[in-house]
C-alpha positions, 0 to 999 in steps of 0.5 A: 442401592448401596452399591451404587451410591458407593460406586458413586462415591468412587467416581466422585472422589476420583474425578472431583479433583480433576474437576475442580483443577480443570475449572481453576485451570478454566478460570485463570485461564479465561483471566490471562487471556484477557491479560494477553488480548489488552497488551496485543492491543496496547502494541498494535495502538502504540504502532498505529495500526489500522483499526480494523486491523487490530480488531481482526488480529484481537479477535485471532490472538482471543480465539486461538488461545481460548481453543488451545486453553480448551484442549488443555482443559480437555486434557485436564479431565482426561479427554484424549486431546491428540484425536482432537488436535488432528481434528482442528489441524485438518479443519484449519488446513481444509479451510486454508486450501479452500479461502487461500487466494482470500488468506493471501489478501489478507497477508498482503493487507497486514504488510500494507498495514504494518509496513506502510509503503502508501497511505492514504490521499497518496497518488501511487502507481501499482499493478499498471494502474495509477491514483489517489489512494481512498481506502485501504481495507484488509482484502483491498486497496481502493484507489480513485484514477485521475479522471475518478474512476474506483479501481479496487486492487486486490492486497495480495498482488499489490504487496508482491508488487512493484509500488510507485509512491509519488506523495512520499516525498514532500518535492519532484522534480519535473523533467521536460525537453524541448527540440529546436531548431539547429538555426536556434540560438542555444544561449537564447534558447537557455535564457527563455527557458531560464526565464519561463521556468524560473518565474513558474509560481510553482518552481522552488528556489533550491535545488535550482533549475537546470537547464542542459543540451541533452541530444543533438537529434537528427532534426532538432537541439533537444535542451532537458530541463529540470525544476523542482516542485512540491508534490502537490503541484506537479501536474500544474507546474508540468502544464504551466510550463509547457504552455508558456514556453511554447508562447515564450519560444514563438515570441522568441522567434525560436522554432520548434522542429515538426513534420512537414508534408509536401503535397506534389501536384501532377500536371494532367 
């Protein structure tokens, strides 16, 4: 009995001190990292970050130190910690090669996120689809198209993409030709232009409206014409403008160019 209480002794007094290092190291630790975690968050709020993004990325930067304090930990008590790391780098790879079209959505997010090319209620133009961006998540983009259809686009693709942002800038231009007929007059045709454009309640002042013989095509005088708008009234200046040049046109007398067919008659 002796003997074992003396082995015991041994033991004690050769691991007690490991112990309790491995158990400061532990506390101070667990104390840094929360340390850490509350200045990550007070970056990622000052940068404005996406909630939940900064919420994952909390989450990755706790747990990634608190595994990497519990193999020094390990280490500390004289746990052979290289047999434990090849352990956790081949469960990270694993799981890499299994989620890796999911890790490349989440990338995609980050970026979208950080780097800001759209927000959201802008109208953009990705991956062959168009509108009005409802949500952006950290797998997914939602857009709804104009006639209200959801299009979920996944983030991946859409930050390797090519992105059309029509919202970010506060003006457009809205470039439309007409053809007329070569009989037109061209200085009477500018001045209606002129006219319809410049009294269009949605036209801004400056720049100002151009109006320009673009093409002389084979059947008609194409005239280009080109205003500015806010972006918000693109499409309603686009239409308002269509439609009454062609009635300012007709009642001009200027003719707009189009196909005729020409029935031939046999006599029988």
């Amino acid at each position: 009995m002796e003997e074992y209480i003396l082995k015991g002794k041994e033991v004690l007094m050769q691991y007690a001190p490991k112990v309790v290092a491995a158990l400061i190291l532990l506390i101070i630790g667990l104390w840094v990292i929360k340390m850490i975690t509350k200045a990550v968050n007070k970056v990622m709020e000052k940068r404005n970050l996406d909630s939940s993004l900064r919420g994952f990325l909390s989450s990755l930067v706790n747990w990634g130190l608190k595994i990497f304090l519990i193999v020094t930990v390990a280490g500390q008590l004289g746990v052979e910690t290289t047999s434990f790391a090849a352990i956790i780098a081949a469960a990270g790879l694993a799981i890499g090669m299994a989620l890796q079209g999911s890790l490349a959505n989440f990338a995609g997010g980050a970026l979208i996120m950080i780097f800001r090319p759209f927000k959201i209620g802008d109208y953009i133009e990705a991956q062959g689809e168009q509108g009005v961006v409802k949500d952006i998540q950290i797998f997914t983009t939602k857009i709804n198209t104009v006639d209200n259809k959801e299009v979920i686009l996944p983030n991946g693709a859409l930050s390797n993409g090519n992105i059309t942002n029509y919202s970010s800038e506060d003006k457009r231009r809205v470039d439309i030709t007409f053809g007329v007929s070569y009989d037109a007059d061209i200085k009477q045709t500018k001045d209606v232009l002129y006219d319809v454009i410049n009294n269009t309640p949605y036209t801004l002042k400056d720049p100002a409206t151009q109006v320009i013989v673009g093409e002389l095509a084979d059947s008609s005088v194409n005239f280009i014409t080109r205003t500015w708008v806010k972006s918000a009234d693109y499409w309603d200046a686009y239409f308002h403008i269509m439609e009454n040049t062609k009635i300012a046109l007709d009642k001009a007398g200027i003719e707009i160019p189009y196909p005729h067919s020409v029935e031939i008659q046999k006599e029988g």
